[in-house]
PQR file of N, CA, C, O and H, with PARSE charges and radii, in Angstrom:
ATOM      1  N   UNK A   1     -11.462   8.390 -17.096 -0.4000 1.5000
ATOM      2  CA  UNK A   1     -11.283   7.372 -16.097 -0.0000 2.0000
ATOM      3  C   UNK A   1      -9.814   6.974 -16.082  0.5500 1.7000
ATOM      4  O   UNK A   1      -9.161   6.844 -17.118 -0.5500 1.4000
ATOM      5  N   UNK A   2      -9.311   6.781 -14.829 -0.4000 1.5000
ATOM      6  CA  UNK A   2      -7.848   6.111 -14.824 -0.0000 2.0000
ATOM      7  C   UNK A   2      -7.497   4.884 -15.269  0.5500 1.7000
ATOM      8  O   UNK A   2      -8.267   4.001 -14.890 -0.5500 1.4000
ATOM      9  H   UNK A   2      -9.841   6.886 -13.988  0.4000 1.0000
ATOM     10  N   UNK A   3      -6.565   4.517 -15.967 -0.4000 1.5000
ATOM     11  CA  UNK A   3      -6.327   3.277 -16.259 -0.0000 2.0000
ATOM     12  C   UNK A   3      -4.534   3.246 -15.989  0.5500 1.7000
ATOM     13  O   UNK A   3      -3.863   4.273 -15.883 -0.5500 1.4000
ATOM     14  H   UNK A   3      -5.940   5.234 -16.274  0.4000 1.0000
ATOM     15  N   UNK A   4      -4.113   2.187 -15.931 -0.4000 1.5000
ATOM     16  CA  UNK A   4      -2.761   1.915 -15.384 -0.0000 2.0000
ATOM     17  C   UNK A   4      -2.186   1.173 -16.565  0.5500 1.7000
ATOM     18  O   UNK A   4      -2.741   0.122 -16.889 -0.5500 1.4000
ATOM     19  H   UNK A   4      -4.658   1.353 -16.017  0.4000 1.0000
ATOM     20  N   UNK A   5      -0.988   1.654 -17.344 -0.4000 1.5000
ATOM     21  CA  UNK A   5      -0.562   1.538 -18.366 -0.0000 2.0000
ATOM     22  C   UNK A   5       0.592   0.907 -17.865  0.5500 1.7000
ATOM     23  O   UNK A   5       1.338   1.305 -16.971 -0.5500 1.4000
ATOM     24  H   UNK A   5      -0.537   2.507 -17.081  0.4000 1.0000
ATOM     25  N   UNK A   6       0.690  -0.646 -18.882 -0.4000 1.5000
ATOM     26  CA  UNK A   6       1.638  -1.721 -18.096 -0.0000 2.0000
ATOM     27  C   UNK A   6       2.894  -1.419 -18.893  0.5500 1.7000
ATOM     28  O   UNK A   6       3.944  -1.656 -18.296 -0.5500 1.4000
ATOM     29  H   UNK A   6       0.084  -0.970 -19.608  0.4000 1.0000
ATOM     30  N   UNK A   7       2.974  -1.018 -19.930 -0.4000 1.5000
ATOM     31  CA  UNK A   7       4.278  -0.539 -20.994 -0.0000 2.0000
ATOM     32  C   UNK A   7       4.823   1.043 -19.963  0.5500 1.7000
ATOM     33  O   UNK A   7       5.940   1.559 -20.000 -0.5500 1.4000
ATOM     34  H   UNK A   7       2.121  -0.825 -20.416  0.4000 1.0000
ATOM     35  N   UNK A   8       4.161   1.296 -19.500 -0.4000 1.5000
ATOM     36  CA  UNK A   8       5.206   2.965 -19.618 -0.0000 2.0000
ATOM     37  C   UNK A   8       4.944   2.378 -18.029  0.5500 1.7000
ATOM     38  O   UNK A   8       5.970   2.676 -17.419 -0.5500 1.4000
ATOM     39  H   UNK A   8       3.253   0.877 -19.470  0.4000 1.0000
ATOM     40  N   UNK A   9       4.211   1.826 -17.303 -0.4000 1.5000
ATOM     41  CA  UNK A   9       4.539   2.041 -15.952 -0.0000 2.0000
ATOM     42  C   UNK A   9       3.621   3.668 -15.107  0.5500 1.7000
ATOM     43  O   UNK A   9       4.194   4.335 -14.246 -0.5500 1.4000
ATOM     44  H   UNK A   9       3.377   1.584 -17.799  0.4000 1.0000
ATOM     45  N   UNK A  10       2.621   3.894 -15.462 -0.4000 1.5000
ATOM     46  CA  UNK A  10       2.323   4.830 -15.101 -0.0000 2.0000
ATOM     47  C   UNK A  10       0.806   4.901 -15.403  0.5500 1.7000
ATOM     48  O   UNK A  10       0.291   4.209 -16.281 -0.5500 1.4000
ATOM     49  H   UNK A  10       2.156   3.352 -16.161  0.4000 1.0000
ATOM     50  N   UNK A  11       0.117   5.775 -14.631 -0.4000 1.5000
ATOM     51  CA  UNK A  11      -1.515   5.878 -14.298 -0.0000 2.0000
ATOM     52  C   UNK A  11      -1.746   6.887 -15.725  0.5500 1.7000
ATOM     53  O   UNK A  11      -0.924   7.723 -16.100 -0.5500 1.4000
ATOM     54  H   UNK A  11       0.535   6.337 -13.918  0.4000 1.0000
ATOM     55  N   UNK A  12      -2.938   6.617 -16.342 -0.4000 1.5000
ATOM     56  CA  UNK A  12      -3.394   7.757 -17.496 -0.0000 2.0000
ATOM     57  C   UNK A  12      -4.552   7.833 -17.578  0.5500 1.7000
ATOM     58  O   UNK A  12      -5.195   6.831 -17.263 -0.5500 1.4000
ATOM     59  H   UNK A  12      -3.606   5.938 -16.038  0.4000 1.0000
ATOM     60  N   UNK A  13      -5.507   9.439 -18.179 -0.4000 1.5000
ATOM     61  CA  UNK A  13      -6.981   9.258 -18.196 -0.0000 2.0000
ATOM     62  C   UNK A  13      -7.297   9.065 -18.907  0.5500 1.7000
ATOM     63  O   UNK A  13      -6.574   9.703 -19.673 -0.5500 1.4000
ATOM     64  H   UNK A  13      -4.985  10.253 -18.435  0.4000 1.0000
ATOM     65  N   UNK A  14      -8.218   8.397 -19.683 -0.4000 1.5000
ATOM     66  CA  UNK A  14      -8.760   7.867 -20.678 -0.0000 2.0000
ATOM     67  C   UNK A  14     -10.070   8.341 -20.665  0.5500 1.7000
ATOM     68  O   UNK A  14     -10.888   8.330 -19.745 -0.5500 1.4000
ATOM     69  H   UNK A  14      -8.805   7.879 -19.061  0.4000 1.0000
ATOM     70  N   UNK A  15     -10.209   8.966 -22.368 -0.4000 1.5000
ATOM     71  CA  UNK A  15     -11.861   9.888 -22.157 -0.0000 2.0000
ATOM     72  C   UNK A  15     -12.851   8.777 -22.236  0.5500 1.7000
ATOM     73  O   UNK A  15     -12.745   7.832 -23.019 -0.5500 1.4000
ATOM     74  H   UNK A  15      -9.544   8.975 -23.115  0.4000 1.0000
ATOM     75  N   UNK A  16     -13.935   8.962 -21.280 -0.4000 1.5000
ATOM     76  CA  UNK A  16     -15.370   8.459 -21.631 -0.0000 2.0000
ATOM     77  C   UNK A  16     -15.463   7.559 -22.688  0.5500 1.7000
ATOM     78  O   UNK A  16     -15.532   6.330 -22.711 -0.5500 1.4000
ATOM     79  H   UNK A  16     -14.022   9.729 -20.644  0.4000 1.0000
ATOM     80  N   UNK A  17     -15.445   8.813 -23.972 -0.4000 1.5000
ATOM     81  CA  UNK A  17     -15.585   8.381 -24.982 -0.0000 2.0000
ATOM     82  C   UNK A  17     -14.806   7.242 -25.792  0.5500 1.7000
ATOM     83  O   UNK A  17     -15.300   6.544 -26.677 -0.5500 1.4000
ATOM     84  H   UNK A  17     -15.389   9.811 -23.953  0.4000 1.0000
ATOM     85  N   UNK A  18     -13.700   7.199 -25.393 -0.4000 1.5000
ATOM     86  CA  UNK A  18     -12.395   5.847 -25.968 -0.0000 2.0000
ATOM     87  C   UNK A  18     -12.994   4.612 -24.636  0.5500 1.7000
ATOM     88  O   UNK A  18     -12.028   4.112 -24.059 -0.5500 1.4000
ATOM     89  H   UNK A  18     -13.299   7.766 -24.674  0.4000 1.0000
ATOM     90  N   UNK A  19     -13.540   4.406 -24.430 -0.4000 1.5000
ATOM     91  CA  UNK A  19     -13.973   3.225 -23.234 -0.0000 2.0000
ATOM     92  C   UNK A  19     -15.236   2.493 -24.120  0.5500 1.7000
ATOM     93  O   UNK A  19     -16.099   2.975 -24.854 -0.5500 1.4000
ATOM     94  H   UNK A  19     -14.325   4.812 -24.898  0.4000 1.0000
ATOM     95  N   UNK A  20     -14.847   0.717 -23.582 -0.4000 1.5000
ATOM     96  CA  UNK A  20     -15.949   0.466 -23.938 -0.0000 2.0000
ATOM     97  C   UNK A  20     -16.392  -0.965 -22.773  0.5500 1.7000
ATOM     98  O   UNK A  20     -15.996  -0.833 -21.615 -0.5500 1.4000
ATOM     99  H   UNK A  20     -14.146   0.325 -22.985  0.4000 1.0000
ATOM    100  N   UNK A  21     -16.859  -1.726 -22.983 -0.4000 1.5000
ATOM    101  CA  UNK A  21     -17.362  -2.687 -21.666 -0.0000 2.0000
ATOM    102  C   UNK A  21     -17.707  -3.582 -21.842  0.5500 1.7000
ATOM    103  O   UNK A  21     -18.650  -3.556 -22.633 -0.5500 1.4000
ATOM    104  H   UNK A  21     -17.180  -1.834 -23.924  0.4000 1.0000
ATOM    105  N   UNK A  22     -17.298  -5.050 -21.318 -0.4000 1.5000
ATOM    106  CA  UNK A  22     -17.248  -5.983 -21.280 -0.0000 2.0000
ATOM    107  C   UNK A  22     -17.444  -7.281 -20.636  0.5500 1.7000
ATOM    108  O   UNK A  22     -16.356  -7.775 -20.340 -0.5500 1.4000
ATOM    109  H   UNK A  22     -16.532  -5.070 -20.675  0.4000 1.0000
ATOM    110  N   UNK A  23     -18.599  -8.120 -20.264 -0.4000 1.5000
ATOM    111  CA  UNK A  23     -19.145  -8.912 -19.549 -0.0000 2.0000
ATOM    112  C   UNK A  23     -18.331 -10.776 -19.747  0.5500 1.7000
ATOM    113  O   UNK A  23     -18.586 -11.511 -20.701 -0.5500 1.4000
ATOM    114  H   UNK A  23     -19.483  -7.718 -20.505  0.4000 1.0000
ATOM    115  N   UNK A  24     -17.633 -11.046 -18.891 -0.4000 1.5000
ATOM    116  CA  UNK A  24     -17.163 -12.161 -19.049 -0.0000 2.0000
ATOM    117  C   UNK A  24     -17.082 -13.499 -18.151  0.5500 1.7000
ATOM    118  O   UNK A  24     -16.344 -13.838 -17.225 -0.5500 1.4000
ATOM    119  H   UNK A  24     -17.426 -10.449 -18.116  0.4000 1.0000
ATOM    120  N   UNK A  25     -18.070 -14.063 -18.769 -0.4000 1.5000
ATOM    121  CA  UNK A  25     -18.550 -15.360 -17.661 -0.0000 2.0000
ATOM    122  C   UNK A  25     -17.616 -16.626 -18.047  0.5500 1.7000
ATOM    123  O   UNK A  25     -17.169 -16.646 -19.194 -0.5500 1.4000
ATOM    124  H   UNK A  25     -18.669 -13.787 -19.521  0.4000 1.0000
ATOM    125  N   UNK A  26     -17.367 -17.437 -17.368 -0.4000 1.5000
ATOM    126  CA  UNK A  26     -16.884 -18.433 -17.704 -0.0000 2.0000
ATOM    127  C   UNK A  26     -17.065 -19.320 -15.899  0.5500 1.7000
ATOM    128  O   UNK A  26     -17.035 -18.984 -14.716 -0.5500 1.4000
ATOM    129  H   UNK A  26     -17.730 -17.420 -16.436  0.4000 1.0000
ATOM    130  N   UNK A  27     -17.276 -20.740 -16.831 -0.4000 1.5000
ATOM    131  CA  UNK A  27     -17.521 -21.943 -16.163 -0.0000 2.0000
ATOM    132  C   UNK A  27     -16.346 -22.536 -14.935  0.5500 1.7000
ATOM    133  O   UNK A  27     -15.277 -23.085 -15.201 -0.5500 1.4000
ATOM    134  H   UNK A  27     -17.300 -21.013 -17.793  0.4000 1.0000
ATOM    135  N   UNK A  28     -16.888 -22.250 -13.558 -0.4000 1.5000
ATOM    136  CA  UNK A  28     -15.945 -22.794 -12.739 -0.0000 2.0000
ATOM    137  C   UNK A  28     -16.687 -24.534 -12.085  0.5500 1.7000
ATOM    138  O   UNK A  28     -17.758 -25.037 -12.423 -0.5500 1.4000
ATOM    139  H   UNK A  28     -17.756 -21.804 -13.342  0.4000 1.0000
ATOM    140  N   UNK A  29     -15.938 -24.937 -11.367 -0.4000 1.5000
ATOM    141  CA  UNK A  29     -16.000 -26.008 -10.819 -0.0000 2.0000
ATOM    142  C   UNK A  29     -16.946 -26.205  -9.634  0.5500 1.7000
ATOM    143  O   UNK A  29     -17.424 -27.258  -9.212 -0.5500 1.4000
ATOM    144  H   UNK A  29     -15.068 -24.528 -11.092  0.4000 1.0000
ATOM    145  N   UNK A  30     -17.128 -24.788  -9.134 -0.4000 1.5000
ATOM    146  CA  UNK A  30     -17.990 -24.882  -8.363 -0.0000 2.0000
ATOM    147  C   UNK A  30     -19.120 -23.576  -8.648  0.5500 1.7000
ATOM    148  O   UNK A  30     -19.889 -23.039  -7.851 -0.5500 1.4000
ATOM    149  H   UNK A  30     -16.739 -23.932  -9.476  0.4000 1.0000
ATOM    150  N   UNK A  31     -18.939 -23.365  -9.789 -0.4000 1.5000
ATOM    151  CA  UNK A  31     -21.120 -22.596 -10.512 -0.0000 2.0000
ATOM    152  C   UNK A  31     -19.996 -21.684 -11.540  0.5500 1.7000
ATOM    153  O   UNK A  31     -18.968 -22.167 -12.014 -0.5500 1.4000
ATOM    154  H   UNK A  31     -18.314 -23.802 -10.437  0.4000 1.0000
ATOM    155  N   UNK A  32     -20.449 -20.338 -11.733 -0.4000 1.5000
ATOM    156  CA  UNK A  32     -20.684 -19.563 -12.688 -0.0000 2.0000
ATOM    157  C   UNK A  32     -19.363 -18.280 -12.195  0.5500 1.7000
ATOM    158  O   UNK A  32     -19.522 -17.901 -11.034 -0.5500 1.4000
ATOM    159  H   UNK A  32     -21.284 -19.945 -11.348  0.4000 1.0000
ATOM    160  N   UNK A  33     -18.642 -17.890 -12.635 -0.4000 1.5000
ATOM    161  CA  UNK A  33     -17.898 -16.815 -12.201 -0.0000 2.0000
ATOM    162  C   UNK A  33     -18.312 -15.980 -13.274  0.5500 1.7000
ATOM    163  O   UNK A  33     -18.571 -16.461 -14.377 -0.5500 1.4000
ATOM    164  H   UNK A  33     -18.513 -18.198 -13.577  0.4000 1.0000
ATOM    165  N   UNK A  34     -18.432 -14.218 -12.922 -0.4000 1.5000
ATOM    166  CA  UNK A  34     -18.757 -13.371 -14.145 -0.0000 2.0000
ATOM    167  C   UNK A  34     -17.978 -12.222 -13.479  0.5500 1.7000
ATOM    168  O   UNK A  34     -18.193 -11.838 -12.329 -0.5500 1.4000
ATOM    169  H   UNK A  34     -18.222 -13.828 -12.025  0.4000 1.0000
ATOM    170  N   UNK A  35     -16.963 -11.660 -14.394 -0.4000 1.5000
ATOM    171  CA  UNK A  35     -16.366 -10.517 -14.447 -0.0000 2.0000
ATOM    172  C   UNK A  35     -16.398  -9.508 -15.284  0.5500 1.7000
ATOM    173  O   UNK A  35     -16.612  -9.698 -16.481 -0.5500 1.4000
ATOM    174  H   UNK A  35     -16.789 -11.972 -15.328  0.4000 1.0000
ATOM    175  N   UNK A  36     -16.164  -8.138 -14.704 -0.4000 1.5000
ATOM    176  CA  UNK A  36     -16.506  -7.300 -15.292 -0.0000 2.0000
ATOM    177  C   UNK A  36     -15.327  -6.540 -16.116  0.5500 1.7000
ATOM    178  O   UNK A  36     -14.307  -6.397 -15.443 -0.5500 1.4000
ATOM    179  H   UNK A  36     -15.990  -7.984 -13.731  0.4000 1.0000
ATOM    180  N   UNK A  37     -15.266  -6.029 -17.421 -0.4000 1.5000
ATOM    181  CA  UNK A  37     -14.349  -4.902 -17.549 -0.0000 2.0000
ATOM    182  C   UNK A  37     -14.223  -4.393 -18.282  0.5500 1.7000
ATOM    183  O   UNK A  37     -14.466  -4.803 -19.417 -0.5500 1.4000
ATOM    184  H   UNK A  37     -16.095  -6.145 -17.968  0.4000 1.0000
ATOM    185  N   UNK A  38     -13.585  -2.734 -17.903 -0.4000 1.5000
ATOM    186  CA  UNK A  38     -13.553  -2.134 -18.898 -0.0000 2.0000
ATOM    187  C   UNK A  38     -11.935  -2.019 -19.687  0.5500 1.7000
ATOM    188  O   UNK A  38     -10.894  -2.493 -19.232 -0.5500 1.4000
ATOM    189  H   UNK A  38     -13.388  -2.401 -16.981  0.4000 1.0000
ATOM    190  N   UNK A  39     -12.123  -1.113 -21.208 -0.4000 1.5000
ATOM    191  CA  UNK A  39     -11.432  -2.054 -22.340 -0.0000 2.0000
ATOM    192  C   UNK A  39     -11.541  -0.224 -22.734  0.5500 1.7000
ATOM    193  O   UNK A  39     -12.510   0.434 -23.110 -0.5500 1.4000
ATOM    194  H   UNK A  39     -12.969  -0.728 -21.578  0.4000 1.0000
ATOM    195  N   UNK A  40     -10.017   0.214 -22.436 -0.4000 1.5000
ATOM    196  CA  UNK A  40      -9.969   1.873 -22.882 -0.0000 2.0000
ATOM    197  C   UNK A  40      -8.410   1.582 -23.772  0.5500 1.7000
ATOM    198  O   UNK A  40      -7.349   0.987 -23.584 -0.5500 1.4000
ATOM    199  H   UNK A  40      -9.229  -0.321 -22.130  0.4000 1.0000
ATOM    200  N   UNK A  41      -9.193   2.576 -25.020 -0.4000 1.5000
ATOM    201  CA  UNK A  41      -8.121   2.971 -26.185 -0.0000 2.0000
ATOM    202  C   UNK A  41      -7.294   3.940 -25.285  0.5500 1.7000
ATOM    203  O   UNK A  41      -7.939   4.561 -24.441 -0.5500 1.4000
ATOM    204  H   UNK A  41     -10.055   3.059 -25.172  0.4000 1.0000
ATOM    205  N   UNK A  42      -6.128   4.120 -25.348 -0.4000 1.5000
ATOM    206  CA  UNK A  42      -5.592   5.254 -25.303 -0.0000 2.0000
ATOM    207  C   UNK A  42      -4.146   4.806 -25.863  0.5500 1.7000
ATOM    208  O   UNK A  42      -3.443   3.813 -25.675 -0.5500 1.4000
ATOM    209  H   UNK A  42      -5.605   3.615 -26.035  0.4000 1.0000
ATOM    210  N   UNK A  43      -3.974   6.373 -26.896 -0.4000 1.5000
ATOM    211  CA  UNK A  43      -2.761   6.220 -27.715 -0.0000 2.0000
ATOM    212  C   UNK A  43      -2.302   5.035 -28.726  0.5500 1.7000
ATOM    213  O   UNK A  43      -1.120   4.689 -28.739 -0.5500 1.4000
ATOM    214  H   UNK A  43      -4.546   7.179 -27.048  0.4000 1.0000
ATOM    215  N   UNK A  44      -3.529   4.251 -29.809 -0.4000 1.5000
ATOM    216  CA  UNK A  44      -3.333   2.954 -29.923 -0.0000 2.0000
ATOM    217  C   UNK A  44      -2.868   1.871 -29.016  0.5500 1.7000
ATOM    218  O   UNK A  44      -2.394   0.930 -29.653 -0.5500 1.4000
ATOM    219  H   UNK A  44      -4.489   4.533 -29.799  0.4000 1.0000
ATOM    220  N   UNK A  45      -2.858   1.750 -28.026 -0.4000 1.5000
ATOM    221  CA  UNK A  45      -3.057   0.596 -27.274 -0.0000 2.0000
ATOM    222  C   UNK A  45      -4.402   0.155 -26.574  0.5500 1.7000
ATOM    223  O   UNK A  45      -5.424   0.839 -26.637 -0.5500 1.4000
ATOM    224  H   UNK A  45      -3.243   2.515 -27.509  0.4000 1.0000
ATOM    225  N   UNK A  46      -4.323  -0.906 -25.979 -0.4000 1.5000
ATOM    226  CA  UNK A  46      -5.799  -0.999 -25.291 -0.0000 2.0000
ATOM    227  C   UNK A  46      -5.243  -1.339 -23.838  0.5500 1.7000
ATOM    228  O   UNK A  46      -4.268  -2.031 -23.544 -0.5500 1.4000
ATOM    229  H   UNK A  46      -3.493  -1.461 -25.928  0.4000 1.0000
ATOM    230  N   UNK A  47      -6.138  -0.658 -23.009 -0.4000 1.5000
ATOM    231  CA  UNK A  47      -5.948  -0.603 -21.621 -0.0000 2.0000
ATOM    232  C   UNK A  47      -7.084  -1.753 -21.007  0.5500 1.7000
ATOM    233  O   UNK A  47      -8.232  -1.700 -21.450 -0.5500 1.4000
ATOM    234  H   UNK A  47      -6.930  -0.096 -23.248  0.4000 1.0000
ATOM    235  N   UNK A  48      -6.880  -2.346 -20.417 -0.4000 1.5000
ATOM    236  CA  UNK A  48      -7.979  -2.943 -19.304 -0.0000 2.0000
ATOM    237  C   UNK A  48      -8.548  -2.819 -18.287  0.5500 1.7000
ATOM    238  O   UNK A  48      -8.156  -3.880 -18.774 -0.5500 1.4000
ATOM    239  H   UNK A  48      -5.947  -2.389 -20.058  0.4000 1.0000
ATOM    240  N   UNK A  49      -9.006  -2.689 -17.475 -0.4000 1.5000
ATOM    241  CA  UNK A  49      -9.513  -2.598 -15.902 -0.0000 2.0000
ATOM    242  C   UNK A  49     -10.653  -3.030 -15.476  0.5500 1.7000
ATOM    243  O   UNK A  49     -11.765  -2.659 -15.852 -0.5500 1.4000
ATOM    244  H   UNK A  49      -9.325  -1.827 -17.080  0.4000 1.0000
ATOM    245  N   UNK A  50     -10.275  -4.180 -14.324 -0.4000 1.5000
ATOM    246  CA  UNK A  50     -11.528  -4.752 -13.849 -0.0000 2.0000
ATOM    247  C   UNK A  50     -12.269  -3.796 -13.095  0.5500 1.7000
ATOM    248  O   UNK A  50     -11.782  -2.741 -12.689 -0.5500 1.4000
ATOM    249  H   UNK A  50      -9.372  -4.481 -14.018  0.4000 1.0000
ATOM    250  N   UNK A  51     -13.323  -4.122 -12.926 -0.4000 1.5000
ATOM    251  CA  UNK A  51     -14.494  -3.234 -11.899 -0.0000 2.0000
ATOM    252  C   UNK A  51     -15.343  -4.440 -11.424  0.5500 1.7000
ATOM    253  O   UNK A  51     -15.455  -5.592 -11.844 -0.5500 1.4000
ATOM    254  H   UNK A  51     -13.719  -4.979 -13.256  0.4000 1.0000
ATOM    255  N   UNK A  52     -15.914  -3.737 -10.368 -0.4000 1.5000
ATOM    256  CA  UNK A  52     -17.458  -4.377  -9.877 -0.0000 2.0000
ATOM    257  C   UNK A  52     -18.378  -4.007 -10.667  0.5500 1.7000
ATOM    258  O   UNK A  52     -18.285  -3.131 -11.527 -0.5500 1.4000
ATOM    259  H   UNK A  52     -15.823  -2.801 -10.027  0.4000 1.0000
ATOM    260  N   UNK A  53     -19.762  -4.982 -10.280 -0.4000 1.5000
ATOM    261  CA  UNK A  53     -20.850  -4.495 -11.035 -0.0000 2.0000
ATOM    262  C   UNK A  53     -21.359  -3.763 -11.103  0.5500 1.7000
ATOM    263  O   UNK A  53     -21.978  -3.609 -12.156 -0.5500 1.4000
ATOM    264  H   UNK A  53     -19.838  -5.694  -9.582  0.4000 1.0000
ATOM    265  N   UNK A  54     -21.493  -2.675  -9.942 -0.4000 1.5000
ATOM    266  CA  UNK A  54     -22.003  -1.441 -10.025 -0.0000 2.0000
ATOM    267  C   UNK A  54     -21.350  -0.228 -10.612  0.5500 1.7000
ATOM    268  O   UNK A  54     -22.017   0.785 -10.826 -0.5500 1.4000
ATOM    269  H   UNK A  54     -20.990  -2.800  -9.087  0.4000 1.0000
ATOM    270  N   UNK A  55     -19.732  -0.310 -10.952 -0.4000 1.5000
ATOM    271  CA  UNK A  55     -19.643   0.254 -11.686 -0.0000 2.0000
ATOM    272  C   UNK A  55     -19.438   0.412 -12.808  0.5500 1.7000
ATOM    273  O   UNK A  55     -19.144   1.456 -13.389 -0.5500 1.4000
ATOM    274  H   UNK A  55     -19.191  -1.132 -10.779  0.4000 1.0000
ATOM    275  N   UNK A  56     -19.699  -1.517 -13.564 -0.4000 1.5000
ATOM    276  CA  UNK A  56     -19.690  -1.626 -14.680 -0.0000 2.0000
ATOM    277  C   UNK A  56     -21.464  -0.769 -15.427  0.5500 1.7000
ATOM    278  O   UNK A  56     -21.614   0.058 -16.327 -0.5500 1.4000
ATOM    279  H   UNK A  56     -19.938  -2.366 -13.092  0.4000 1.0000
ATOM    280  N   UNK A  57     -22.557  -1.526 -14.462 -0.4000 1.5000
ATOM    281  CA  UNK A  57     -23.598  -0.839 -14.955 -0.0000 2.0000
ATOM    282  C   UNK A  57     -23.771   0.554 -15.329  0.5500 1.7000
ATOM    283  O   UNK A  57     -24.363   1.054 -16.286 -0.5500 1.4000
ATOM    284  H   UNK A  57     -22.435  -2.198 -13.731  0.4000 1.0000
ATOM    285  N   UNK A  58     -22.984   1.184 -14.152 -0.4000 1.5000
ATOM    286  CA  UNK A  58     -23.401   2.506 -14.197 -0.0000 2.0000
ATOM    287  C   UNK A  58     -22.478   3.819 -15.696  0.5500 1.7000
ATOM    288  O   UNK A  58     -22.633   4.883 -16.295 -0.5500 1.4000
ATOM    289  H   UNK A  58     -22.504   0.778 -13.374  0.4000 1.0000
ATOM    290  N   UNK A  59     -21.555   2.627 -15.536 -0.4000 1.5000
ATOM    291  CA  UNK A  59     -21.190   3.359 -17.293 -0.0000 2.0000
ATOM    292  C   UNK A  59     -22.128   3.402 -18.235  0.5500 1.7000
ATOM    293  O   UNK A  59     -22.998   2.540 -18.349 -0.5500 1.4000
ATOM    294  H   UNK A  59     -21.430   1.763 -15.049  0.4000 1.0000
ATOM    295  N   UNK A  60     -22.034   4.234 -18.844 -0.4000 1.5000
ATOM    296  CA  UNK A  60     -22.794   4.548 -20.333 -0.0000 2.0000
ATOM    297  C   UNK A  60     -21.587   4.359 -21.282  0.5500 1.7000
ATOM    298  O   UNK A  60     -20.889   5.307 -21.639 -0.5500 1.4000
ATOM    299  H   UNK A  60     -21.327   4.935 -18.752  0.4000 1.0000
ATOM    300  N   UNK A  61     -21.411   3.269 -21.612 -0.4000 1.5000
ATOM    301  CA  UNK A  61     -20.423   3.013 -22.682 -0.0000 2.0000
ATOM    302  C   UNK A  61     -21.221   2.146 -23.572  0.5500 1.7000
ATOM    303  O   UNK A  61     -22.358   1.677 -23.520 -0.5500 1.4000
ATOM    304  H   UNK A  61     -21.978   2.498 -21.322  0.4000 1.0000
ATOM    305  N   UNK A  62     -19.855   2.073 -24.732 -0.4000 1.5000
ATOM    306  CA  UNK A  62     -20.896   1.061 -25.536 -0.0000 2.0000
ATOM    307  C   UNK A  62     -20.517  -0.761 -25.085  0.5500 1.7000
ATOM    308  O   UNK A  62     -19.353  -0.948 -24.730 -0.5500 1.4000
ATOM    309  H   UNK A  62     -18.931   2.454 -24.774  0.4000 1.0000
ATOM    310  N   UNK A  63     -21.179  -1.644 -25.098 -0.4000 1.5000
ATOM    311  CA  UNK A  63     -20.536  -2.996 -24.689 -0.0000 2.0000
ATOM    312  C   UNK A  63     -20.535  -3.629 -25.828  0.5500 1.7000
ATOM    313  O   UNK A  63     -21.257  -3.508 -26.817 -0.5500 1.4000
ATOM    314  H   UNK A  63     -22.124  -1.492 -25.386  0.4000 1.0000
ATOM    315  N   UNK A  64     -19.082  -4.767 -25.447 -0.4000 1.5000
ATOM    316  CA  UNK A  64     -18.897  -5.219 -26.423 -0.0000 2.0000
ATOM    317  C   UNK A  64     -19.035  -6.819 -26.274  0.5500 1.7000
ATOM    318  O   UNK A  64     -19.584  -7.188 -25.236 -0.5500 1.4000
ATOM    319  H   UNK A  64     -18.495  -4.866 -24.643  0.4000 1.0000
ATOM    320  N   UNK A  65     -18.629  -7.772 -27.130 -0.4000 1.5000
ATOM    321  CA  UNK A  65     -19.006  -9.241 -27.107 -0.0000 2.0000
ATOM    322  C   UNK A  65     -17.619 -10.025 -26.945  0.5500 1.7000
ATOM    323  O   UNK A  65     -17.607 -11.255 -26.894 -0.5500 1.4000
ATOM    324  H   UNK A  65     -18.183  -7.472 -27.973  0.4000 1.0000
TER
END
């Protein structure tokens, strides 16, 4: 999967397997906001990238807390 690497400035793939996923709700003022994302190793660093829900579900990764 692509992820966009903020140190070098440039797009990289990150295997399947180095990905993992992440559900993050937090309390707004007006109800519930929940975002999604994924959380890829590559090269000792950690990459981020938001997604929608459908393509957070549809990963087979492992999730984390």
């Amino acid at each position: 999967m692509k992820f966009y690497n903020l140190r070098t400035r440039e797009s990289v793939d990150v295997p399947e397997n180095s990905i993992e996923k992440k559900k993050i709700t937090r309390k707004t003022k007006s109800g519930t906001q929940t975002r999604y994302q994924l959380i890829g190793n590559y090269q000792g660093s950690k990459l981020y990238k938001f997604v929608n829900e459908e393509t957070y579900k549809s990963m087979d990764v492992k999730e984390v807390s």
